[in-house]
N, CA, C and O atoms as a GROMACS GRO file, in nm:
protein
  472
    1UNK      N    1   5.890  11.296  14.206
    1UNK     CA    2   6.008  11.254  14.277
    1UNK      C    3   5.987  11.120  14.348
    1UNK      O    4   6.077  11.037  14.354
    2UNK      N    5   5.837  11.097  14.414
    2UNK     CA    6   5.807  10.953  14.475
    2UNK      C    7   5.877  10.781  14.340
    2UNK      O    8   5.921  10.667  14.354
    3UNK      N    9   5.838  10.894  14.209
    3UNK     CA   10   5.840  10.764  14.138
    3UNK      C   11   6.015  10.725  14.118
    3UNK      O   12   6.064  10.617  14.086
    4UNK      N   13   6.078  10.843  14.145
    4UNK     CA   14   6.226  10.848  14.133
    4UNK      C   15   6.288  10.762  14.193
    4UNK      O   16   6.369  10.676  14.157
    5UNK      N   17   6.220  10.810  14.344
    5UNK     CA   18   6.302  10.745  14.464
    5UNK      C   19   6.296  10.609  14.522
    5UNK      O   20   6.382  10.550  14.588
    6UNK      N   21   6.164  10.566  14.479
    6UNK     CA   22   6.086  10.388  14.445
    6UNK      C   23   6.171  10.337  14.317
    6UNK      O   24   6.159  10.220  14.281
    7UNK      N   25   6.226  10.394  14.274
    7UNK     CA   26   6.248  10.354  14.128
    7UNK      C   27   6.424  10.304  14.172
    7UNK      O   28   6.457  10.186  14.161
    8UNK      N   29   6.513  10.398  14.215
    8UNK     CA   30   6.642  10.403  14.249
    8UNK      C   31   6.689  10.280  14.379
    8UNK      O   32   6.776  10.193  14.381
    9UNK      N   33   6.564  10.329  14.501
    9UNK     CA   34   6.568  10.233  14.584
    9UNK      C   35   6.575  10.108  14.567
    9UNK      O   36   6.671  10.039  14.603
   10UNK      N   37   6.475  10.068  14.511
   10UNK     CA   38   6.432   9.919  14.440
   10UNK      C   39   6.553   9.872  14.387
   10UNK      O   40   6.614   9.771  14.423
   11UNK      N   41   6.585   9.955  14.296
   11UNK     CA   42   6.703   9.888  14.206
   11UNK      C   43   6.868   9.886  14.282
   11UNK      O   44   6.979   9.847  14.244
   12UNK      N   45   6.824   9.942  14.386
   12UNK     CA   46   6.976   9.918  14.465
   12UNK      C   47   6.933   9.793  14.535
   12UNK      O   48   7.008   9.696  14.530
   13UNK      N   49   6.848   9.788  14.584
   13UNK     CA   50   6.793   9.655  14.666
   13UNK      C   51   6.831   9.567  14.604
   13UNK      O   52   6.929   9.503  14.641
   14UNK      N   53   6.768   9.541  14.498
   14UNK     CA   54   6.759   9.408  14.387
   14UNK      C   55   6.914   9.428  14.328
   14UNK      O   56   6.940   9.319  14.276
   15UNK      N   57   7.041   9.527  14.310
   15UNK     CA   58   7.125   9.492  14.288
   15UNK      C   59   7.230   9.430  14.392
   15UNK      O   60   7.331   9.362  14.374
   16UNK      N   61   7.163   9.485  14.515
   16UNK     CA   62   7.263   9.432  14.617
   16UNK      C   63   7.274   9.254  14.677
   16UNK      O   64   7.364   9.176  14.707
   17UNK      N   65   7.150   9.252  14.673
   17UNK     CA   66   7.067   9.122  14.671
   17UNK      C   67   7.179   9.044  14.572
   17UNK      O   68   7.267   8.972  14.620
   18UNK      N   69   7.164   9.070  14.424
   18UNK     CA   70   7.193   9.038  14.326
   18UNK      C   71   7.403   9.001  14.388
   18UNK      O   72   7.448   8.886  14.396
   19UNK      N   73   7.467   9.095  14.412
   19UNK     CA   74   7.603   9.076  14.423
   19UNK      C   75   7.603   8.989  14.531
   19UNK      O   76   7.694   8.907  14.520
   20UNK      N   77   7.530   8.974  14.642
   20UNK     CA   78   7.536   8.885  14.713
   20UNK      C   79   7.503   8.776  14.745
   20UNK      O   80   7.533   8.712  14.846
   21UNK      N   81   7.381   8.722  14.580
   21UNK     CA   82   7.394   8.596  14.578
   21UNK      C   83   7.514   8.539  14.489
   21UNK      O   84   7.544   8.421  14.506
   22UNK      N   85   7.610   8.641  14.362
   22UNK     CA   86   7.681   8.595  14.289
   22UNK      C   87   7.813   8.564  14.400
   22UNK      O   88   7.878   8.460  14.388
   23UNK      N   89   7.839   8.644  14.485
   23UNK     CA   90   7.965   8.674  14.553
   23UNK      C   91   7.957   8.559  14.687
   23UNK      O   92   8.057   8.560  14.759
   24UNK      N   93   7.871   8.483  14.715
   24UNK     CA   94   7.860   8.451  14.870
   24UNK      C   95   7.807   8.261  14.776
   24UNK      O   96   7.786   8.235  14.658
   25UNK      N   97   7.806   8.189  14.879
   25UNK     CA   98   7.760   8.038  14.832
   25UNK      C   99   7.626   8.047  14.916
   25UNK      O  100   7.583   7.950  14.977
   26UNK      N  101   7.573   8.148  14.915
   26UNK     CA  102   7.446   8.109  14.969
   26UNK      C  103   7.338   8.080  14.945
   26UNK      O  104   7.313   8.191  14.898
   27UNK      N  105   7.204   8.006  14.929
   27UNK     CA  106   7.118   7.982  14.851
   27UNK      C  107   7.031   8.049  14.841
   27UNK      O  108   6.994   8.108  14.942
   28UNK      N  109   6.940   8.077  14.682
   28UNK     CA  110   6.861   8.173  14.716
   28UNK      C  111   6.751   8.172  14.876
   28UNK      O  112   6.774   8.244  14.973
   29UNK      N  113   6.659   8.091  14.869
   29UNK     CA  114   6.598   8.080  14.960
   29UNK      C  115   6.645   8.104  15.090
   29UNK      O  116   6.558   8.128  15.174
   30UNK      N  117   6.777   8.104  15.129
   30UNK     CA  118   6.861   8.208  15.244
   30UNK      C  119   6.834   8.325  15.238
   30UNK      O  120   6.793   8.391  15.334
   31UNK      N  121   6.855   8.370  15.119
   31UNK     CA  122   6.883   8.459  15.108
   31UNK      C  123   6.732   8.588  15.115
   31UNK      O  124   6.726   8.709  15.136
   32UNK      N  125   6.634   8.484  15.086
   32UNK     CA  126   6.509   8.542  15.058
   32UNK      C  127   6.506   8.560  15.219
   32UNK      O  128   6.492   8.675  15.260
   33UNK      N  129   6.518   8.440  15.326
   33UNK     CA  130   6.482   8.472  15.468
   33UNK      C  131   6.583   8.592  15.523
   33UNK      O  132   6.538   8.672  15.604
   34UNK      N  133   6.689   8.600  15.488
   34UNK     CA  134   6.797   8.696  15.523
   34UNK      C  135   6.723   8.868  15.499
   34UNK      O  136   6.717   8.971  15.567
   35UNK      N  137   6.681   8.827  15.369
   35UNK     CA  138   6.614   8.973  15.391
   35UNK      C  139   6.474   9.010  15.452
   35UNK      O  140   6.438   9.127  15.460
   36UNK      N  141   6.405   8.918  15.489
   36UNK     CA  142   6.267   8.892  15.551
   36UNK      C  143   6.319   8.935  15.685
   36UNK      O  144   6.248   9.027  15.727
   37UNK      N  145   6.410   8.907  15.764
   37UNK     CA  146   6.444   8.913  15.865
   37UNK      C  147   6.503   9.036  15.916
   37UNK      O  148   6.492   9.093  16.025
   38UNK      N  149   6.576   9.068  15.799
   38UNK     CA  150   6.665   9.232  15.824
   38UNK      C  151   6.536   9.318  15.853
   38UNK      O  152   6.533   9.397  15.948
   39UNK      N  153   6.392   9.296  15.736
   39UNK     CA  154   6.294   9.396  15.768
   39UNK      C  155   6.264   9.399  15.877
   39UNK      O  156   6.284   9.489  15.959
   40UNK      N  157   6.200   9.274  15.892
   40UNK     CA  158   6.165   9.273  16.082
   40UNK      C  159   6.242   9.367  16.156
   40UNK      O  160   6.210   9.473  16.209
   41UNK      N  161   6.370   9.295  16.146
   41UNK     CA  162   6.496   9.394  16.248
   41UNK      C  163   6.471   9.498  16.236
   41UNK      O  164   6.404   9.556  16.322
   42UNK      N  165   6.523   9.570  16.108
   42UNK     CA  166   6.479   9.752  16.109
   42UNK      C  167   6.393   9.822  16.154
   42UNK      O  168   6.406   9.924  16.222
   43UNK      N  169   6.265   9.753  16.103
   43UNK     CA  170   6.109   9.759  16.174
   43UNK      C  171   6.093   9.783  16.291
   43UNK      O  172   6.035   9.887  16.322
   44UNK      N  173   6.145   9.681  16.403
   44UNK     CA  174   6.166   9.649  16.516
   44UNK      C  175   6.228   9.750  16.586
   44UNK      O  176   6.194   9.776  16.701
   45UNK      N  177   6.319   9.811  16.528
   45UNK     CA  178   6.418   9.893  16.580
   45UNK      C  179   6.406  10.070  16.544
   45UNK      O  180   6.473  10.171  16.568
   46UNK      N  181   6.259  10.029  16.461
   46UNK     CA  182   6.205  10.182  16.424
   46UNK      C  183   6.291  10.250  16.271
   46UNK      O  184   6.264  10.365  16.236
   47UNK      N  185   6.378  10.176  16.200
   47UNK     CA  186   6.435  10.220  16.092
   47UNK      C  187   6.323  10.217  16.005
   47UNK      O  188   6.263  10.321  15.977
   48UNK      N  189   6.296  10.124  15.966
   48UNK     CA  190   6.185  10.085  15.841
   48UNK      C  191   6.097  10.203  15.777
   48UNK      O  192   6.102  10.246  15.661
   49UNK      N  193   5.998  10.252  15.905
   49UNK     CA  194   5.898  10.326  15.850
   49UNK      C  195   5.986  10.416  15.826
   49UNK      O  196   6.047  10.346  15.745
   50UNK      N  197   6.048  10.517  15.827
   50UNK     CA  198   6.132  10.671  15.774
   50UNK      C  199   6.199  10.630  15.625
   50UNK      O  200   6.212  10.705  15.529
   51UNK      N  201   6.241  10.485  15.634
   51UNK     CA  202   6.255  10.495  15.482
   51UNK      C  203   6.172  10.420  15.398
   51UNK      O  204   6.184  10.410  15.276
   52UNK      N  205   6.097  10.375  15.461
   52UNK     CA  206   5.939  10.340  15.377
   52UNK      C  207   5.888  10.476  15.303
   52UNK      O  208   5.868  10.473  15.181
   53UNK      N  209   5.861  10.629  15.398
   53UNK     CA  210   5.822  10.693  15.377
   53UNK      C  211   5.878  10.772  15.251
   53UNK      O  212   5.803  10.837  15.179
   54UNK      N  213   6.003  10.764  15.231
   54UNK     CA  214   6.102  10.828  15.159
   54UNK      C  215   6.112  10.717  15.055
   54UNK      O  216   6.114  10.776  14.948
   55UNK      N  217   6.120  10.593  15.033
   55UNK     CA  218   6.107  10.540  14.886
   55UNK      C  219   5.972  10.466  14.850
   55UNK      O  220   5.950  10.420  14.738
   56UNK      N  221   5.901  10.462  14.934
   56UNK     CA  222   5.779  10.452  14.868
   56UNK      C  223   5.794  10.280  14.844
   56UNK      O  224   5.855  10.209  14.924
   57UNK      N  225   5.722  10.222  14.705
   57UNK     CA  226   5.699  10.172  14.634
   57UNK      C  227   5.874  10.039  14.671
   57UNK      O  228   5.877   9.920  14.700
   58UNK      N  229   5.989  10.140  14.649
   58UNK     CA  230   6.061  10.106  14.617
   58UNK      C  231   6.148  10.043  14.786
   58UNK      O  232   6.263  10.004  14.800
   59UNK      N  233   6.069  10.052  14.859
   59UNK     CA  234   6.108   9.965  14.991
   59UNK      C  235   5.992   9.852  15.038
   59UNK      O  236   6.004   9.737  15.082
   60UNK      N  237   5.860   9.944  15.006
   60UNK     CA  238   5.736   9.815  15.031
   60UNK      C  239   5.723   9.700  14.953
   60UNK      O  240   5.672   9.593  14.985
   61UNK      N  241   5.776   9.733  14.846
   61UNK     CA  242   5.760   9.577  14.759
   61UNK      C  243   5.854   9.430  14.759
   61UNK      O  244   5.826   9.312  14.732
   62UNK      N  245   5.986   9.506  14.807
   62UNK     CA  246   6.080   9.373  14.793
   62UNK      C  247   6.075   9.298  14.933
   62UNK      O  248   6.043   9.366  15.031
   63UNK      N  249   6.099   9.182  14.947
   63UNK     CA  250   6.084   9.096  15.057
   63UNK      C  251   6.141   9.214  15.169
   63UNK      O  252   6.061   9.215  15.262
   64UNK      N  253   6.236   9.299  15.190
   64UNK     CA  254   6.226   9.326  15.310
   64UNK      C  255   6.086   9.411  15.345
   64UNK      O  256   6.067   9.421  15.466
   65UNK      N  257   5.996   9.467  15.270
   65UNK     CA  258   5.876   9.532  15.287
   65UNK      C  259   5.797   9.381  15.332
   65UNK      O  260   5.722   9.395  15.428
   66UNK      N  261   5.803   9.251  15.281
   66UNK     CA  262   5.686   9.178  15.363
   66UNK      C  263   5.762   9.139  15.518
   66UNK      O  264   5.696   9.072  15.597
   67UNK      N  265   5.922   9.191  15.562
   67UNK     CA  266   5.937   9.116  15.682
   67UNK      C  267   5.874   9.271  15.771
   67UNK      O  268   5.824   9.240  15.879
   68UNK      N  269   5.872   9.374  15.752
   68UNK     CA  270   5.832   9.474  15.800
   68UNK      C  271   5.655   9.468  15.818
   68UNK      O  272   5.594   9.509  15.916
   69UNK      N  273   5.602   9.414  15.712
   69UNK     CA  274   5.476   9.405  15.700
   69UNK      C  275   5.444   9.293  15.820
   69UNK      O  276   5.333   9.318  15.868
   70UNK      N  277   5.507   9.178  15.881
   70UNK     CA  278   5.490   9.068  15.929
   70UNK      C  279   5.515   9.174  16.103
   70UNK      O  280   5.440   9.167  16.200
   71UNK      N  281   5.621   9.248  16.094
   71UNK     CA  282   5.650   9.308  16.244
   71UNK      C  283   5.532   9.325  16.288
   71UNK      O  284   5.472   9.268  16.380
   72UNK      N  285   5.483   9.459  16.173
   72UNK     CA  286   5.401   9.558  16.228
   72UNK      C  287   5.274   9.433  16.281
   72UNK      O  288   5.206   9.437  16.384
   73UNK      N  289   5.274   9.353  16.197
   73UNK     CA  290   5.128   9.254  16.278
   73UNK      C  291   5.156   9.191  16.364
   73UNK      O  292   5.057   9.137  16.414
   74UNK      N  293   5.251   9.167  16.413
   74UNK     CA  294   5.283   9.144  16.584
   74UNK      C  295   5.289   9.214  16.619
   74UNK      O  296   5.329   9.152  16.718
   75UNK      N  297   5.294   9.375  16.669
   75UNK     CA  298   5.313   9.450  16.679
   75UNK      C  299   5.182   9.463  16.746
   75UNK      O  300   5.161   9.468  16.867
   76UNK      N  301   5.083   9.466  16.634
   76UNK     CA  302   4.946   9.518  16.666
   76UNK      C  303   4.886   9.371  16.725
   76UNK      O  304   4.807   9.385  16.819
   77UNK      N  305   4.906   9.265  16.692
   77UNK     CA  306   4.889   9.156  16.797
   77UNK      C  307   4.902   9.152  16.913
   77UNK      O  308   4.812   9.163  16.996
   78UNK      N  309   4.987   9.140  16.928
   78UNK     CA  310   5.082   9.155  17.070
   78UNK      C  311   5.001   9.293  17.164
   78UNK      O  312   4.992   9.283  17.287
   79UNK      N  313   4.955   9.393  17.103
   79UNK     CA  314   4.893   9.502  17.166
   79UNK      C  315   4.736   9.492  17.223
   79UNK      O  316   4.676   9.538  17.321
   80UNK      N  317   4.693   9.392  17.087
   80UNK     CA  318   4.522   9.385  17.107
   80UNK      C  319   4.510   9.217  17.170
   80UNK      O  320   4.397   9.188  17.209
   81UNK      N  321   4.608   9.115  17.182
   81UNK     CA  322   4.564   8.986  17.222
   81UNK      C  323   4.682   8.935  17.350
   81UNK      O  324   4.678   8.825  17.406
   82UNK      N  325   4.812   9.074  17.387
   82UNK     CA  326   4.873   8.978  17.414
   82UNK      C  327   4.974   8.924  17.360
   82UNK      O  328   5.033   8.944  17.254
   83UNK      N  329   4.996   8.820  17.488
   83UNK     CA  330   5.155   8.723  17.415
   83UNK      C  331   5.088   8.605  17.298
   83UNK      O  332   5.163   8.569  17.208
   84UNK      N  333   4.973   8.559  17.304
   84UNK     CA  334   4.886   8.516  17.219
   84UNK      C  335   4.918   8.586  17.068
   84UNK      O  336   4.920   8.512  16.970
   85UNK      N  337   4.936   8.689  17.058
   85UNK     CA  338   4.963   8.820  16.907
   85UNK      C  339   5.074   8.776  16.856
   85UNK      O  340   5.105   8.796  16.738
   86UNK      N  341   5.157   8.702  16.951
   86UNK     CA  342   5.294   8.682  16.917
   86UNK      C  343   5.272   8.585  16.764
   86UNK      O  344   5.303   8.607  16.646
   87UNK      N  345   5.214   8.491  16.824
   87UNK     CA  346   5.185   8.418  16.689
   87UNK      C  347   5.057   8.392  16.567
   87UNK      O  348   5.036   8.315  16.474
   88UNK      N  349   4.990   8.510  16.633
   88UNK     CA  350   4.884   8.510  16.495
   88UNK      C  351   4.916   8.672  16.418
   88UNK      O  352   4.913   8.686  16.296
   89UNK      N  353   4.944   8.780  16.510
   89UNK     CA  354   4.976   8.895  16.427
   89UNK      C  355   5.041   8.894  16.288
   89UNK      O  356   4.998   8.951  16.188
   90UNK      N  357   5.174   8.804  16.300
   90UNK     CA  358   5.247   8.832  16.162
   90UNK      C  359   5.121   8.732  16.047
   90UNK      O  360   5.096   8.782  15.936
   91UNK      N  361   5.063   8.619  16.080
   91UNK     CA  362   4.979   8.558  16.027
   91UNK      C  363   4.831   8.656  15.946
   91UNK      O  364   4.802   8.657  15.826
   92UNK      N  365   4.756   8.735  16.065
   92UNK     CA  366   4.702   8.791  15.981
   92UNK      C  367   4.728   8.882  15.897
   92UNK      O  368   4.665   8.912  15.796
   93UNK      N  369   4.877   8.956  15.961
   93UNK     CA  370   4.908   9.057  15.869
   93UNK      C  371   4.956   9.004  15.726
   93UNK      O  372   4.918   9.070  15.629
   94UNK      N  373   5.025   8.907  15.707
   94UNK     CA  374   5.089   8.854  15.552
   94UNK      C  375   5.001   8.788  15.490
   94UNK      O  376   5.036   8.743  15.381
   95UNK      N  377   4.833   8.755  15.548
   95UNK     CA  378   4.780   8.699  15.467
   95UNK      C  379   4.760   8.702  15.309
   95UNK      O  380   4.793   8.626  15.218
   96UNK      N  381   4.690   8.826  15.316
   96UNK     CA  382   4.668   8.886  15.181
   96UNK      C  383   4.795   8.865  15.083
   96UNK      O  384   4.784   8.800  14.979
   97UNK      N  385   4.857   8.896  15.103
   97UNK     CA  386   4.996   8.898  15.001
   97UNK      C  387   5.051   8.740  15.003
   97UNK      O  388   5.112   8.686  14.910
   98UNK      N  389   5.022   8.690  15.109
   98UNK     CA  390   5.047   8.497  15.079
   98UNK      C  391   4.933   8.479  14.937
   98UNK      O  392   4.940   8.453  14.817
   99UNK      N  393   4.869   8.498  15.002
   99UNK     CA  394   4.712   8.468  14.942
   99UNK      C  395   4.724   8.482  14.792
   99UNK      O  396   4.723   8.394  14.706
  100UNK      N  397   4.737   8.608  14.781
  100UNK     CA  398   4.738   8.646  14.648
  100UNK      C  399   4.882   8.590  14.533
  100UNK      O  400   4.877   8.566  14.412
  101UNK      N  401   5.010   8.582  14.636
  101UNK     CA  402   5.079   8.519  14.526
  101UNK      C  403   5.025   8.374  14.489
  101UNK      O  404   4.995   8.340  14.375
  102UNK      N  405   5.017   8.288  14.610
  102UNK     CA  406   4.965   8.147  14.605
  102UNK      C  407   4.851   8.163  14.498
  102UNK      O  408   4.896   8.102  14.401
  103UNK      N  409   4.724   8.214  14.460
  103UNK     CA  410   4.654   8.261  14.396
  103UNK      C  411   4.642   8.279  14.224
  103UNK      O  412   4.578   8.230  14.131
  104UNK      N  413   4.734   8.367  14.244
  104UNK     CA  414   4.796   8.463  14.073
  104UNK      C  415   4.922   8.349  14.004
  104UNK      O  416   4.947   8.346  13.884
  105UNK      N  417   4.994   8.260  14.109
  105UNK     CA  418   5.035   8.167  14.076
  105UNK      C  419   4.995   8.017  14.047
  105UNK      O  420   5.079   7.929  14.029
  106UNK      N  421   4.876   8.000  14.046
  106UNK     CA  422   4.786   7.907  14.018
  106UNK      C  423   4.723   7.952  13.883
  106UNK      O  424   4.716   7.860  13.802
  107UNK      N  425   4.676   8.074  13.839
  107UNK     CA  426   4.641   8.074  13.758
  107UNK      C  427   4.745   8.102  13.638
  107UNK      O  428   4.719   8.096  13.517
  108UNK      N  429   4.887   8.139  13.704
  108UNK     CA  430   4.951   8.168  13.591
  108UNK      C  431   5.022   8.014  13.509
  108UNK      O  432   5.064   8.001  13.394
  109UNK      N  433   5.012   7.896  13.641
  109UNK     CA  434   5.058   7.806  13.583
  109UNK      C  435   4.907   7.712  13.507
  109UNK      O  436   4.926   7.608  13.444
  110UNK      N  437   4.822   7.747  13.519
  110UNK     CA  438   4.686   7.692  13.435
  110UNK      C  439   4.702   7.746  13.290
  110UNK      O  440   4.679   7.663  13.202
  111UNK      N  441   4.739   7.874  13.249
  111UNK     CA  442   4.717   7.990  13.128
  111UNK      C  443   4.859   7.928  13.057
  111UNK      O  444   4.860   7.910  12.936
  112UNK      N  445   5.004   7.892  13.154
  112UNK     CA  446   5.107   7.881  13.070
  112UNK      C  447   5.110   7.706  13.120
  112UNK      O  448   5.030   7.653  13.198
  113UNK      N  449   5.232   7.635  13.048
  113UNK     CA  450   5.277   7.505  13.073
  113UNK      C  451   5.382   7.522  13.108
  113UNK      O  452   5.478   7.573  13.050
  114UNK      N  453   5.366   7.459  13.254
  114UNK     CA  454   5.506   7.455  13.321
  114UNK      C  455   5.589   7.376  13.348
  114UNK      O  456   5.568   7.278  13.419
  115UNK      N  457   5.689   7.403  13.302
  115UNK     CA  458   5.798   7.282  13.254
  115UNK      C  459   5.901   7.243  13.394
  115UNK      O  460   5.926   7.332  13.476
  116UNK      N  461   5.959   7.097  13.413
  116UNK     CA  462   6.084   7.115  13.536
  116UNK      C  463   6.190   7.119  13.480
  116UNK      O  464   6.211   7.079  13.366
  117UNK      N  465   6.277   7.175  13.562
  117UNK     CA  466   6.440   7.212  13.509
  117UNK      C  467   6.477   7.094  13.460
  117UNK      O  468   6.415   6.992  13.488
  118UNK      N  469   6.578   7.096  13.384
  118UNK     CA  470   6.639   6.939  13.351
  118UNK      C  471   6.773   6.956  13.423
  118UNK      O  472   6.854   6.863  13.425
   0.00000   0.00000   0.00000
């Protein structure tokens, strides 16, 4: 049922996402912070984790899972350093996942040729 409910979630995410970049003039990259930000919010406000727990896969992966991922490391900043946490928590927490796209995207543009839009 985990793989169900990651599976359904996700795809409402990514369709809603989807109607609201066709329906709205907004740009993607808005749109990417728009949902970075909602996570935080939810997060912030204690929504996040209960439906983290309940879709799994299918809430941690899309950008609102890295603005939730960014809370919780202020969160725990802010607890172990201080008002100081304020601005390195979300830092150490998103490293890894910066890291690794910056990373996997270096090598994917070495393996393929990457062309600019015309």
């Amino acid at each position: 049922m985990d793989y169900i409910n990651a599976f359904w979630v996700g795809g409402l995410i990514c369709a809603l996402v989807q109607i609201l970049m066709e329906k709205t003039k907004l740009m993607p990259g808005r749109i990417m912070v728009l949902l970075v930000c909602t996570g935080a919010v939810l997060s912030a406000i204690g929504l996040y984790e209960p439906f983290q727990e309940f879709a799994g896969a299918g809430a941690s992966v899309p950008l609102l899972g890295f603005g939730n991922t960014l809370m919780k490391g202020v969160k725990e900043g802010v607890d172990s350093q201080g008002f100081l946490g304020l601005f390195s928590g979300g830092f150490k927490a998103g490293a890894v996942g910066t890291a690794a796209a910056l990373i996997f995207g270096y090598i994917a543009s070495l393996i393929f040729k990457p062309k600019m839009k015309k």
